[in-house]
N, C-alpha and C positions, 0 to 999 in steps of 0.2 A: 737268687742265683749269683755267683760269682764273676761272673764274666761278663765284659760289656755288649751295647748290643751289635756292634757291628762284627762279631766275630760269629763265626755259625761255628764252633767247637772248641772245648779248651784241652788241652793236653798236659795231665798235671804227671810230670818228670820232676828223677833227682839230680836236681844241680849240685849236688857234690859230689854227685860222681860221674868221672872224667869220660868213659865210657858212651852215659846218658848226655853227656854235652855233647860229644860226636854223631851220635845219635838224634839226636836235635839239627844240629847243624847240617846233616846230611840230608834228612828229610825236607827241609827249609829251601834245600838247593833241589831236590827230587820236585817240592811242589811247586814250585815256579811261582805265580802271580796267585794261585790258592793260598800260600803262605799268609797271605794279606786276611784268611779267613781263618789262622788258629791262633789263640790266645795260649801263650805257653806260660802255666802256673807250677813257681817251685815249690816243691815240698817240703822242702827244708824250713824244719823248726816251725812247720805250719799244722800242727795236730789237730789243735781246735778247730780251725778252718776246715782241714776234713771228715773230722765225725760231724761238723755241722751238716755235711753234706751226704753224710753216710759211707764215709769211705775211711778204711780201720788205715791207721796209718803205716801201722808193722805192711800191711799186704800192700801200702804202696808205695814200700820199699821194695819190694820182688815182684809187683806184677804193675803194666802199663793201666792206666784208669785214662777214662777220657771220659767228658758231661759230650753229648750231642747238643743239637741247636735245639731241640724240644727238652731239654732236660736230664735225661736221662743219661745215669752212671755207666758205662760198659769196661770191662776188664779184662785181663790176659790176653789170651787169642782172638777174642772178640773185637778188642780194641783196636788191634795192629791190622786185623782184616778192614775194620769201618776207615783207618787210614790210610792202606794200600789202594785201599778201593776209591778213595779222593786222588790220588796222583794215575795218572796215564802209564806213566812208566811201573808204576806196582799192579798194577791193576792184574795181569796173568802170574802173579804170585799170591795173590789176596784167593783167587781162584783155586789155586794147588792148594793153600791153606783151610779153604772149609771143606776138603775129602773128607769123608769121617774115617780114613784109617792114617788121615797126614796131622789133623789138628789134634789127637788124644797124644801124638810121638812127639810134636814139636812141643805141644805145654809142657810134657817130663823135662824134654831136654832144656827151655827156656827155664823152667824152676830150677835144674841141675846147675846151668851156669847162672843164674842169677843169686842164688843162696852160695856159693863158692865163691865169686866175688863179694860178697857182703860178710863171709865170714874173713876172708883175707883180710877184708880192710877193717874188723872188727866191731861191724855195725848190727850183726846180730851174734 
């Protein structure tokens, strides 16, 4: 496993993009003294490190991946729920997000602006 032990989750973002550093940062101030429990791993230029771990690296350029404290890979909407669900203040948004007519709308729309930002900055 990648991540040491005193962190219960890692959050593998791209730090080259500017957007994903906001996004970082905001959650960091969102989690308060949680923050002390995620381990933030960049992506960048790290492929091998994540096919070691099963995670394609193209998809995590457009979709959020996070390891859990047991291990386990989780992606897109899944992820941003298991991290809403860590902060007090996301917590009734984590909620609206596993509707099943909210979470099939929000993936389109998260893949729509996520591949239009990546084609802008010419990364796919």
């Amino acid at each position: 496993m990648m991540r040491t032990q005193q962190h219960n989750i890692t959050i593998f973002y791209d730090g080259a993009c500017p957007s994903c550093i906001r996004d970082r940062k905001r959650y960091e101030w969102l989690s308060g003294k949680r923050v002390e429990d995620v381990n933030w791993f960049d992506i960048t230029d790290k492929d091998n490190e994540l096919c070691q771990l099963g995670i394609d690296p193209k998809r995590a350029l457009s979709e959020l991946h996070i390891q859990t404290e047991d291990g386990q890979i989780v992606s897109e909407i899944d992820a941003y729920i298991i991290l809403m669900q860590r902060t007090r203040w996301l917590q009734p948004l984590a909620f609206i997000l596993k509707l099943p007519m909210v979470k099939p709308l929000l993936a389109m729309l998260y893949h729509y602006v996520v591949n239009r930002r990546l084609e802008r900055t010419g990364r796919i």
